[in-house]
N, C-alpha and C positions, 0 to 999 in steps of 0.2 A: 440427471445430466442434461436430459430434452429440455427441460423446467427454466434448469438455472442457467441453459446456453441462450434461450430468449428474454433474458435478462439481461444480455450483454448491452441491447445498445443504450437502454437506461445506465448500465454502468459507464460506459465510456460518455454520454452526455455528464454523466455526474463530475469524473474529472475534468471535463474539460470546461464546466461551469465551475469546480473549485479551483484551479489554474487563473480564469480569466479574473475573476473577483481578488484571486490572491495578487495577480499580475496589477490591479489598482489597489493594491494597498490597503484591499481587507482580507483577512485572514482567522480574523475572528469569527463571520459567520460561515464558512466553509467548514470550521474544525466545531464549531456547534453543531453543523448541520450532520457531520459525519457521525459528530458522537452520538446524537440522534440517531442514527442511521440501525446502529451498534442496538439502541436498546430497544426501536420497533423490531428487528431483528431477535431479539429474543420475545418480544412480546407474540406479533405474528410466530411464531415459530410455537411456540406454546399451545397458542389457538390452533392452530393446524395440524400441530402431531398428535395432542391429546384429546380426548375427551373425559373431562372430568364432574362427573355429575350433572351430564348433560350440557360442559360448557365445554366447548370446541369438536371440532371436525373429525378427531380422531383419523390423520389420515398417514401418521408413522415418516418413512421416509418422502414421499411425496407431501406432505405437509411441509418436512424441512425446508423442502426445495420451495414450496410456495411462499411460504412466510419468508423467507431471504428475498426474492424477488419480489412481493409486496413492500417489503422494505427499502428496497434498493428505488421501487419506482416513485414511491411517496417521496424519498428526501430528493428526488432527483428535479421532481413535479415543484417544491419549495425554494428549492437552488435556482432553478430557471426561471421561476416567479422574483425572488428577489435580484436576478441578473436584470431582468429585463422593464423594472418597474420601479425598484428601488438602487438602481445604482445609476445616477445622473450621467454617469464617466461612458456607459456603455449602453444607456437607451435614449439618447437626445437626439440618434438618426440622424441624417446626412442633409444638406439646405442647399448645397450648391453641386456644381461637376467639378470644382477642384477637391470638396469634400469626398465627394461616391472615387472620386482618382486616388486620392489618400487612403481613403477603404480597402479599392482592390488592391494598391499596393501593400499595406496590411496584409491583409489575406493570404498572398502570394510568398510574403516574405514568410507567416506562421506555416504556409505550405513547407518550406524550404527547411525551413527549422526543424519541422516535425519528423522528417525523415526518416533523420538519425537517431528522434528518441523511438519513431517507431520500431529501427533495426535492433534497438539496444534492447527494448521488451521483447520482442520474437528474442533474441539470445539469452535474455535473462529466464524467460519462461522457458524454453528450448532446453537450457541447460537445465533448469528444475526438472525436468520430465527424464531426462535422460539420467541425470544421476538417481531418481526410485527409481529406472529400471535396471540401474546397477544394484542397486541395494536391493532390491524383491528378490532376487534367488536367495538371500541370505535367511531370508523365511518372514512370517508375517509378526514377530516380534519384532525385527530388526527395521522393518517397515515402519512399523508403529511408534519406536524409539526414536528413528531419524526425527518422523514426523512431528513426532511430541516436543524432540527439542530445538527442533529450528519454530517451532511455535511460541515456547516458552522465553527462546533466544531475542524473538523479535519484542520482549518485553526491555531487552537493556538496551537496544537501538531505536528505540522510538524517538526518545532524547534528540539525536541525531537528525531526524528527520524532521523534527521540528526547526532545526536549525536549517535544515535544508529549503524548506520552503521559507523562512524569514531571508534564507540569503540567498536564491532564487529572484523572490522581489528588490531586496535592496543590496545587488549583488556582492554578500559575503561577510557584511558589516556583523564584528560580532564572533566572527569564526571562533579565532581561538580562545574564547571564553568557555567552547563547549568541550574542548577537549578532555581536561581534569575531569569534569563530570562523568564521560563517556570510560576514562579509564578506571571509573570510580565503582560506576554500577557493572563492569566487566566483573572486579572483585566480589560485588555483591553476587550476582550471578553464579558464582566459584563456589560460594560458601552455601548461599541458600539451593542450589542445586537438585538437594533430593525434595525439598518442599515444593518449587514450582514446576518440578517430573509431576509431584505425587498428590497436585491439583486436578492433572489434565487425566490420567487414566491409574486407575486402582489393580490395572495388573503388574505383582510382583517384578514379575521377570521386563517388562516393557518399563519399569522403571530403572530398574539395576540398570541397566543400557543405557537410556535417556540419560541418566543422571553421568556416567560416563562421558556421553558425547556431548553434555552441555557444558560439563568441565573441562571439555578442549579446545570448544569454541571461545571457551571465556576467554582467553586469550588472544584470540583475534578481535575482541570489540572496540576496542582505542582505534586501532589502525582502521577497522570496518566501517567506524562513527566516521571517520576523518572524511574517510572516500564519499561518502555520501555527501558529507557536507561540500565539499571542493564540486562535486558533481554538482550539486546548487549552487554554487558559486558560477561555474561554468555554462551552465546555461542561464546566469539573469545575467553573463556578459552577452549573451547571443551564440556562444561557442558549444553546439550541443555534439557535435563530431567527435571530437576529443575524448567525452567521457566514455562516449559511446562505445568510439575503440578499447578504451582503457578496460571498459565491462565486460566486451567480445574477446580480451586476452584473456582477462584473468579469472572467466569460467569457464570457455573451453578450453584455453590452453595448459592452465594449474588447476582450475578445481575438478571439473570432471577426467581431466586424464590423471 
């Protein structure tokens, strides 16, 4: 946890390097660079935990920890290289004092904006934390189950997010073309159920569970896809309050109570 908490500010640079290049209308190298991200993350990870015939460090969980944050700093170290070198929109620098005025006002206003997605991540994280420490008395299968299927869940909402950042930049254009999809793969999810539990952990009873609660969620992914997408909508109108609220009901108010 000491590992991957000095890891943070590489993370938070990384989004906020995939935000600005998506916010000029590329989107294609941020979602390269993530998927990257994904497979130094296994490659580090490998190197670090194992040793295998004398190839890597063999260092278990503290390897884990390093190879995720070796990973997170290299795409983050790539992100910033091409923000600031290769994107014309965001490194031509300022020439005059009406320009450095247009700056700070920039600035001031992303100040302004950000507030409220920062309220909305403290409640959204806030709330994840609170609801395992509802579910931990129920013992460390039940743990394990949650966990497994709100993992396996975030495979039919990806879709969603994808829409979210295209409608983010081009505020919303597109929405309702992802719905059908979104309630599409909800069904997939229903059916294939015990195959994507019975990827992620090979204990028995942590699946009968998982497989349970991901057949309940599947029914919330149409509505779940929606929200996301409107939330992207909502903030590439400049409107980041609204969602914010909207996220702050409907976790502490409905999901965690």
């Amino acid at each position: 946890f000491l590992i991957t908490s000095l890891s943070m500010p590489a993370l938070g640079f990384n989004r906020l390097g995939t935000r600005m290049l998506q916010s000029c209308g590329n989107t294609k190298t941020p979602g390269i660079l993530n998927s990257m991200n994904c497979l130094l993350d296994i490659i580090f990870n490998f190197i670090f935990i194992f040793s295998w015939h004398g190839f890597g460090f063999g260092l278990g969980v503290m390897g884990a920890a390093l190879g995720t944050t070796a990973a997170q700093i290299v795409t983050t170290i790539i992100m910033f290289y091409v923000l600031m070198f290769r994107t014309p929109m965001l490194s031509k620098g300022y020439g005059t004092d009406s320009d450095e005025k247009a700056g700070l006002a920039t600035i001031k206003k992303s100040f302004v904006l950000s507030l409220p997605v920062t309220f909305e991540n403290v409640v959204m994280f806030g709330a994840m934390i609170t609801i395992t420490r509802i579910v931990a008395p129920l013992g460390v299968v039940a743990v394990a189950a949650n966990a497994f299927a709100i993992t396996a869940e975030s495979l039919c909402y990806m879709p969603a997010y994808g829409i979210e950042e295209a409608a983010t930049a081009l505020v919303g254009q597109s929405i309702g073309a992802g719905r059908g999809k979104l309630a599409f793969t909800g069904l997939l999810m229903f059916i294939f159920a015990p195959f994507m539990i019975g990827i992620l952990t090979p204990d028995p009873a942590v699946r009968e569970l998982g497989v349970t609660i991901l057949r309940i969620e599947a029914f919330a992914e149409p509505l779940y896809g929606a929200s996301i997408v409107v939330t992207g909508v909502l903030r590439g109108a400049g409107d980041t309050l609204v969602s914010s609220l909207m996220n702050f009901f409907s976790l502490w108010a409905v999901r965690v109570v």
